[in-house]
Structure formats: C-alpha cells, structure tokens
N, C-alpha and C positions, 0 to 999 in steps of 0.2 A: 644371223649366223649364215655362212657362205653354205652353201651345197657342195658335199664330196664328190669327186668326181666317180661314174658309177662303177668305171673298171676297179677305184680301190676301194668301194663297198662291198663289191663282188668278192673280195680276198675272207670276205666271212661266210663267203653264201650258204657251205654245208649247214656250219652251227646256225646261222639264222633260220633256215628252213625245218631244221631240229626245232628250236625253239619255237615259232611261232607257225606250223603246218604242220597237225594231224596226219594220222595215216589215210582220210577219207580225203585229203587237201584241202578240208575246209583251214580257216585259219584258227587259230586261240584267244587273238590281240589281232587288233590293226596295229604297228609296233608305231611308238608314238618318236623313238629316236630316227632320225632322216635318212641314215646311214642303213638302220635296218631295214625302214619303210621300202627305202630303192631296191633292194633285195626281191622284196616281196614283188614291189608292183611290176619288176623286171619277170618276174617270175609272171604274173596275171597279161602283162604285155605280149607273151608267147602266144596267148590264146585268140589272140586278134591277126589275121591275115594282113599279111603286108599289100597295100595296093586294094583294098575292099574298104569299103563304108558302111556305117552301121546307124541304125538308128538308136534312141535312149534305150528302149525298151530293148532290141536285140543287146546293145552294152550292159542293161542292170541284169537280161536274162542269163550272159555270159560271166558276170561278176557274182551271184546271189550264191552258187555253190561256195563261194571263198566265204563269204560275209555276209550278213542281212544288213547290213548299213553299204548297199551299195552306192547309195548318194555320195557319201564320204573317199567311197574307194574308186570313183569316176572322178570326181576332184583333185584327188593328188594325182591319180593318172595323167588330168590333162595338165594340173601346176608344175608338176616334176618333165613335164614335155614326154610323155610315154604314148598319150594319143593326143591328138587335135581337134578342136569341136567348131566348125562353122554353121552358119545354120541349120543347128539340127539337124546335125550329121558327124559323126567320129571318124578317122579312121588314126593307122598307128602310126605314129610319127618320131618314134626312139624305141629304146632299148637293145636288148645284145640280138642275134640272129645265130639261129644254129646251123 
C-alpha cells in the first residue's frame, strides 16, 4: 500500500487528534491506519528540535509521555522519514513546521 502524502493526511488532523489524544496528550491507540499514524507522529515530530541530535534514551524519554511502547513509536518515526537514526544518534528529518 502506497503512503499518502502527508499534507492530505493532515486534511483530518482535528478528528484524528480527537480520536486518538487525550486531554493529558497521552495517546488511546498507536492508530494502526497510515493515514492516521502520520497525523499522530507529525504531531510527536514537533517535539524534536530542528537541527539537534538526540540519543535513544533522550528519543524514548521524549516519546513515553504519548505511549509506553516507545520502541514501536521511534520506528515509524524513523520508517515514515519524521526522524533519522545514524549511529545512535536521531535527529528530525520531516514533518510540518510551524
């Protein structure tokens, strides 16, 4: 299945964020649809400074408020291209900018 491009994911972003982010922003669901997923991890991608590197442990400590499966939510991060991992080392490499 092809990846949507993320600006026409975004055209759900309110309802997605209703749906699956609590009022505390933890999440409910990692959302298992791609379309929603990008939503999300556009949304966790904010959280990473543009032009900084991170190590795993700063990435899971920034990711555990959304999810306890941060394993899973650093992986589509880097599969969806939202960050980039070279030796053990991340930093962000997509999503929107405000």
């Amino acid at each position: 299945m092809d990846r949507p491009a993320l600006d026409d994911a975004l055209t759900d972003r309110a309802a997605v964020l209703r749906a699956f982010v609590r009022p505390d922003g933890s999440l409910t669901a990692i959302p298992t649809r791609i379309r929603k997923r990008l939503v999300v991890l556009n949304e966790m991608a904010q959280h990473f400074e543009i032009g900084a590197t991170y190590d795993e442990t700063q990435v899971n400590n920034a990711l555990r408020p959304w999810h306890d499966d941060v394993a899973a939510l650093r992986r589509y991060l880097v599969e969806e291209g939202f960050l980039e991992r070279r030796d053990g080392l991340y930093w962000r490499a997509g999503g929107t900018v405000d």
